[in-house]
Structures are given as structure tokens and as C-alpha cells.
C-alpha positions in Angstrom: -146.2 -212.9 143.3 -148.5 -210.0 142.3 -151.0 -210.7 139.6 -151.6 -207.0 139.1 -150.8 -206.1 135.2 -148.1 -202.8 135.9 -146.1 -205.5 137.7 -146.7 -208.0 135.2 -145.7 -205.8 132.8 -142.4 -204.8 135.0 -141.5 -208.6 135.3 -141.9 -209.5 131.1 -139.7 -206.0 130.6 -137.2 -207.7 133.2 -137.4 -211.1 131.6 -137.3 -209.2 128.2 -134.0 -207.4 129.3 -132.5 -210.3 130.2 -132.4 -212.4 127.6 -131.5 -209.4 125.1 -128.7 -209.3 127.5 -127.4 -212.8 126.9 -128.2 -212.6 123.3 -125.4 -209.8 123.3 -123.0 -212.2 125.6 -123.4 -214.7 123.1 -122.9 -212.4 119.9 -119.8 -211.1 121.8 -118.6 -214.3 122.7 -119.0 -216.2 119.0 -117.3 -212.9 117.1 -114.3 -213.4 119.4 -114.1 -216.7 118.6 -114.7 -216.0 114.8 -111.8 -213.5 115.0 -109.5 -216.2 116.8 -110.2 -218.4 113.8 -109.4 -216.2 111.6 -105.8 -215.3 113.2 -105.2 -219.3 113.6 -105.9 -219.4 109.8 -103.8 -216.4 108.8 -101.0 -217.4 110.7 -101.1 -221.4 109.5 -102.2 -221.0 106.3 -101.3 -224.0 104.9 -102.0 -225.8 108.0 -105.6 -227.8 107.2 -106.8 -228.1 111.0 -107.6 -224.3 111.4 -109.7 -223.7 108.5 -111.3 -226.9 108.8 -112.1 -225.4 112.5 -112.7 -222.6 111.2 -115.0 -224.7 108.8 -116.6 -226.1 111.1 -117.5 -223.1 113.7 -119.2 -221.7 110.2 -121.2 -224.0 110.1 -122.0 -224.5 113.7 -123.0 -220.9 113.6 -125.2 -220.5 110.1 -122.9 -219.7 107.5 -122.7 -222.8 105.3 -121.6 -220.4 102.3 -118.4 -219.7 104.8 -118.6 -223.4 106.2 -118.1 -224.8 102.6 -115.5 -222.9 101.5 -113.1 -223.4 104.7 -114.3 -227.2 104.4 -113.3 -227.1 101.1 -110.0 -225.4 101.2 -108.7 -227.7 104.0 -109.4 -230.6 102.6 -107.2 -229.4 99.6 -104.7 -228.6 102.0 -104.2 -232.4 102.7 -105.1 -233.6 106.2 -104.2 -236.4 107.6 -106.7 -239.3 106.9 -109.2 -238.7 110.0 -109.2 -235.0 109.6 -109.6 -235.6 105.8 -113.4 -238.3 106.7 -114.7 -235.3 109.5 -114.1 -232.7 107.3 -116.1 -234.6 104.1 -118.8 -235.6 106.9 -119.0 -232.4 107.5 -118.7 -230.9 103.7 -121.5 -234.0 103.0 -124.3 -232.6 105.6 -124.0 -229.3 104.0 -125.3 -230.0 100.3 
């Protein structure tokens, strides 16, 4: 490997490119899945298990606002007894 700075330079910008690149894969990738939530939860909507999962992918991704309020709203939905103590875990670690 060259040590001289222009090609050190062109390998950072590479490097650089890159992992901007799989930054946009990922964004890509996690609004498709927020999306898919959303359909699982607008075409169950009394069903608890997607908005708990739709729960818990907020707050997998940062949104505890959004995490809370999904967590929140399937647990008044009634799930069954070990949906209902993963979903309070969950609802717990976010206060």
C-alpha cells in the first residue's frame, strides 16, 4: 500500500463512500420494515401482537415516544399472558 497522502486521501474518500452507502441500505431497509408494521397494524387492529411488534421495532430503532405508545395500546388490547410480561418488560425499560 502507498503511503503517499493523494492516495491516502483517495482510500478515506472510498472508505467514506462506503459506509454512507450502507448507512442508506440500512435507512432503506428499517423504513420498509416500519411501513410493513404499520400495514400489519392497520389491517389487525385489534390484534395486540403487531403493535406490540410494532412496539418493539420503535424502540429497537430510537423512538421510545412511538415505542411507548404501541406498547401501551397492545397491552390494552389484551394479549395473552406471555405477550402481556414482554410487552411490560419492554414498557418497564423505557421509563
Amino acid at each position: 500500500a502507498s503511503s503517499h497522502p493523494a492516495d491516502l486521501e483517495a482510500q478515506l474518500a472510498s472508505a467514506e463512500l462506503s459506509s454512507l452507502r450502507a448507512e442508506i441500505a440500512i435507512a432503506r431497509h428499517r423504513d420498509r420494515a416500519r411501513r410493513a408494521h404499520d400495514r400489519a397494524v392497520d389491517l389487525a387492529p385489534a390484534d395486540p401482537l403487531p403493535r406490540g411488534l410494532r412496539g418493539l421495532f420503535h424502540a429497537r430503532n430510537g423512538d421510545p415516544i412511538a415505542a411507548r405508545a404501541d406498547l401501551e395500546a397492545a397491552l390494552a388490547l389484551r394479549p395473552s399472558e406471555r405477550w402481556r410480561a414482554l410487552l411490560e418488560r419492554e414498557l418497564a425499560a423505557l421509563r
